[in-house]
N, C-alpha and C positions, 0 to 999 in steps of 0.2 A: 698794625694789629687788625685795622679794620678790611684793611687788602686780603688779609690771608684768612679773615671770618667769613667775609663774602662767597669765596671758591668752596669753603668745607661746608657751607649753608647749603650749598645749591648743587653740591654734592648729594645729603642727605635726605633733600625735598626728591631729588631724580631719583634715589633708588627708593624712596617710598613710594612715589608717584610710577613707579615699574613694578614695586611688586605689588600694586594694588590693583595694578592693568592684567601682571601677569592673572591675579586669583580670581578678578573678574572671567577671564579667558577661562580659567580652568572652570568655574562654576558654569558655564555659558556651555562649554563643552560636554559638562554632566548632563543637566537641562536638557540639551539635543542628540543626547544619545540614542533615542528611540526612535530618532530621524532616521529617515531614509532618503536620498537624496533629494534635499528639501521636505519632505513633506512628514509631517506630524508622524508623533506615536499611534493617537486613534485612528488615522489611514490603514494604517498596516495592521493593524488591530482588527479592523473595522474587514478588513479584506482575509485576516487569517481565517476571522471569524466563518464567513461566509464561505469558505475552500471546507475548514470544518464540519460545515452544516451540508453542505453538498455532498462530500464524501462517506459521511454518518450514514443520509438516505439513501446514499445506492449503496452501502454495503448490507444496510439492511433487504435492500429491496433481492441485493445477491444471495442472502441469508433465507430469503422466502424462497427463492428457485431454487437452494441447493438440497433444500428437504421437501420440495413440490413433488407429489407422487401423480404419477396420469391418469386419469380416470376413464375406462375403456366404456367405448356403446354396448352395454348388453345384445341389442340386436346385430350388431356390426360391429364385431371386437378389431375390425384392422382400424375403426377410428376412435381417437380417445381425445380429448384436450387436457390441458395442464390450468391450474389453480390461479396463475401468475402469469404477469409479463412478462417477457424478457428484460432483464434490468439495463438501463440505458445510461449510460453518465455525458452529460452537456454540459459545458462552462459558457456561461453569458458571454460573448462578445466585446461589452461594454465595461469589461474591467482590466484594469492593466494588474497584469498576476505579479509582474518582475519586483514588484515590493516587498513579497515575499523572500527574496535569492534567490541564485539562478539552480541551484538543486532542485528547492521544494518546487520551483517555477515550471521545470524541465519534468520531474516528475508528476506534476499534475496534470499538466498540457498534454503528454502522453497518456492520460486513464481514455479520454474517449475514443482513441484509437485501439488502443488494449481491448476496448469493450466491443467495439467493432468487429474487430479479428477471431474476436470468441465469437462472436453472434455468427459471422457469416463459415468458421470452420465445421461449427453445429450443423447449418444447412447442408454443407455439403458433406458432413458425415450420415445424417439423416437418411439420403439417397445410397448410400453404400455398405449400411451396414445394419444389424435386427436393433430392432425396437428397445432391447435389455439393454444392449451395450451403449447405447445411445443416450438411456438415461443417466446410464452409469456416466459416462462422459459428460454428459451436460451437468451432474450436480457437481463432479469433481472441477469443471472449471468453474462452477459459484463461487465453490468454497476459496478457490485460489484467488480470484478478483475478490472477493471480499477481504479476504484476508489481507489482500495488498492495499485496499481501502482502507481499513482500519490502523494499519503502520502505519500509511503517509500521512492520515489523520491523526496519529499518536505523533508524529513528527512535528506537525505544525503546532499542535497543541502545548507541546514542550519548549519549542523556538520562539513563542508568541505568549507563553504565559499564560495561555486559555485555558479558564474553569471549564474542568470535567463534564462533560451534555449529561440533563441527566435522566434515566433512565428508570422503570421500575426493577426493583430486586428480583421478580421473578422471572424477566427476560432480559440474558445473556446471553443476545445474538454472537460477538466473539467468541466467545466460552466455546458456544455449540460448535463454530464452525473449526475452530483448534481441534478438540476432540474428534471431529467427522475426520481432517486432515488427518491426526493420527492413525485413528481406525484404519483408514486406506492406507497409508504409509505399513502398517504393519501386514495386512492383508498383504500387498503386496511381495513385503518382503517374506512372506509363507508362502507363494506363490514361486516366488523364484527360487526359494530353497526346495518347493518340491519338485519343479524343473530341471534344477542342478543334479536330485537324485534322478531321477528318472531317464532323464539323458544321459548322464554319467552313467550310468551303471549300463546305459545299449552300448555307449562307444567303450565302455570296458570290455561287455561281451562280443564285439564286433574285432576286436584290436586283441583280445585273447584269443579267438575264432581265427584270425589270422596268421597270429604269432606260432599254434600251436602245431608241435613237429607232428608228420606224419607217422604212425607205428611203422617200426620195422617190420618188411615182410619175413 
């Protein structure tokens, strides 16, 4: 009896002594969920935060250029200056972003390049074209870089858990900038619809003026 007590003993010590291992394992694995290869939840906390706050200021800072009106010299109206700096986005060196994934990583590592490309297409549209369209083009690429700001910061915000920046209720940089993009978006499309008339109706008359039989003599 005591032969066959011994094996069903040490049976039921093993599979207690396994599912105790395994619920440690599972609890262990809860615990380190916020890991990211090795390294703590407030690492990546700590680093979403700081992509947040970075991205927050230059879309703001896009938000002051994209309603920056120029202010002309009275005695010399060909010179005028603008309000504002060009908005600049720089990522510190000294942080490893890949904590993040490699989306939000990829997508932010590309803004100061983005912001480059704007900055230096402005210059070289500056020399080619008048002073009106130039404005116009320069706030319309604010609005876009900001706005692209504010998603990838609504991204990280979401991915990372992070409380809302917070803001005074009377200034809703986003807001503004949605509605500017609409406005143009609509303009636009009034634009093209009076070019579709206006064209249409010469290649109509151009293509009737063609078609059309000569009178019998």
């Amino acid at each position: 009896m005591e032969s066959l007590a011994s094996p069903i003993l040490g049976l039921i010590v093993g599979f207690l002594t396994g599912a105790s291992l395994v619920a440690v394992i599972a609890v262990g694995l809860v615990a380190l969920g916020g890991w990211n290869w090795g390294r703590p939840p407030t690492t990546a906390a700590r680093t979403a935060l700081r992509a947040l706050l970075l991205l927050d200021d230059f879309a703001i800072a896009c938000h002051a250029a994209a309603f920056d009106m120029p202010e002309f010299d009275e005695d010399d109206p060909e010179h005028y200056f603008m309000h504002t700096d060009e908005p600049v986005f720089a990522l510190p060196g000294d942080i490893d972003w890949s904590i993040l994934g490699p989306d939000l990583e990829e997508a932010l590592i590309r803004m100061p390049n983005s912001t480059r490309n704007v900055s230096h297409a402005l210059d070289h549209l500056q020399t080619q074209t008048s002073d009106e369209k130039y404005f116009e083009r320069r706030s319309g690429e604010y609005v876009r870089l900001g706005l692209a700001a504010f998603e990838l910061a609504d991204s990280i915000e979401r991915e990372f858990a992070l409380s809302p920046l917070d803001r005074p209720a009377f200034f809703q940089p986003r807001q503004e900038l949605l509605r500017e993009r609409q406005k143009r978006q609509t303009s636009d499309l009034e634009d093209a619809s009076v070019a579709r008339a206006v064209f249409g109706s010469n290649v109509t008359s151009i293509f009737s003026a063609r078609n059309a039989k000569k009178p019998e003599r």
